[in-house]
N, C-alpha and C positions, 0 to 999 in steps of 0.2 A: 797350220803346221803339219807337215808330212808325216807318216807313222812308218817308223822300221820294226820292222821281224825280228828275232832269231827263233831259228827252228833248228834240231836234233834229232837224228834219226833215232831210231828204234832204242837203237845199241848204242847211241851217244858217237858211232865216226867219221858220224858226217854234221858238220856244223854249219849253217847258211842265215846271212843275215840280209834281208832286202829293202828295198823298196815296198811301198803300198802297189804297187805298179808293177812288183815280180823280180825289178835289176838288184843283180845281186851286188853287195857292194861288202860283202866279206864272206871269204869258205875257209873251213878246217877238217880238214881229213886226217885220218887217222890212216899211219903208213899199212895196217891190211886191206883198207880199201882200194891201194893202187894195184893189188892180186886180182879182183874184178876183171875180166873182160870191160872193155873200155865203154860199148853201149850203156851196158848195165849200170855202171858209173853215170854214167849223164844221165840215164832215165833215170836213178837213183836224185840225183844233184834238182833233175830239171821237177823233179814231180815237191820235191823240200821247195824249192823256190817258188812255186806254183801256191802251196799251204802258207808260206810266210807271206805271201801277197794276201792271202784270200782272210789270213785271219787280221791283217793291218787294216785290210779292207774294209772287212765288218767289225772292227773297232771302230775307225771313221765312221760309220754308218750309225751307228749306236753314240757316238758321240753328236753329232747331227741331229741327232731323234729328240737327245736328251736336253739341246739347246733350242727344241722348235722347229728344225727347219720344217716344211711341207714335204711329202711323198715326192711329187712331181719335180721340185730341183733338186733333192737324193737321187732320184731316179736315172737322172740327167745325167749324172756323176760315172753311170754305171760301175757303182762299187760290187762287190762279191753280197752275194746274200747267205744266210744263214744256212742255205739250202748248198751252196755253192761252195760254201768252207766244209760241210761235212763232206762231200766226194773228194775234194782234195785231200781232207783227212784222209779218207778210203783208202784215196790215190798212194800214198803218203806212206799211210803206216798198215795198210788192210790187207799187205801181202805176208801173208803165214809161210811162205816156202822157206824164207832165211831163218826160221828159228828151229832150232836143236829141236831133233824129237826126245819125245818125254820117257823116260822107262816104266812110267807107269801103262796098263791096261788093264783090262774087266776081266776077271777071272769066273 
């Protein structure tokens, strides 16, 4: 049985649900995101559908493990690995520039 995503960006306005395999097969934007420069949107959009593949991924993979199969026909599968779902994370949500700066500092 195939495993679909949803993933949520940061702020919640961007919604993507996929494939294990990345195709997206439903988005929800929130209308300030259509104010983005258009790139930034898509590397936005593509880097969310990148994480919902990776972590559908290594669901299957963990499902897999936990029914027996061997290393070598997971392998074969080439699903995301553990290693591969946190850069997507990174990818994903590891950009600090979009958030509010703080009023706090060290006095």
């Amino acid at each position: 049985m195939a495993h679909q995503q949803s993933v949520r960006s940061t702020r919640g306005t961007i919604s993507v649900t996929t494939t294990e395999r990345g195709l997206p097969t439903a988005l929800r934007l929130d209308p300030v995101e259509l104010e983005k420069p258009p790139e930034h949107l898509a590397r936005d959009i593509m880097a969310l559908c990148r994480l919902s593949a990776a972590r559908a991924q290594v669901a299957r993979r963990r499902e897999l493990v936990d029914k027996g199969f061997h290393e070598s026909a997971i392998r074969s599968l080439s699903l995301a690995t553990e290693e591969e779902l946190s850069r997507a994370e990174d990818e994903a949500f590891g950009d600090d520039d979009d958030l509010p700066p703080t009023m706090l500092r060290s006095v």
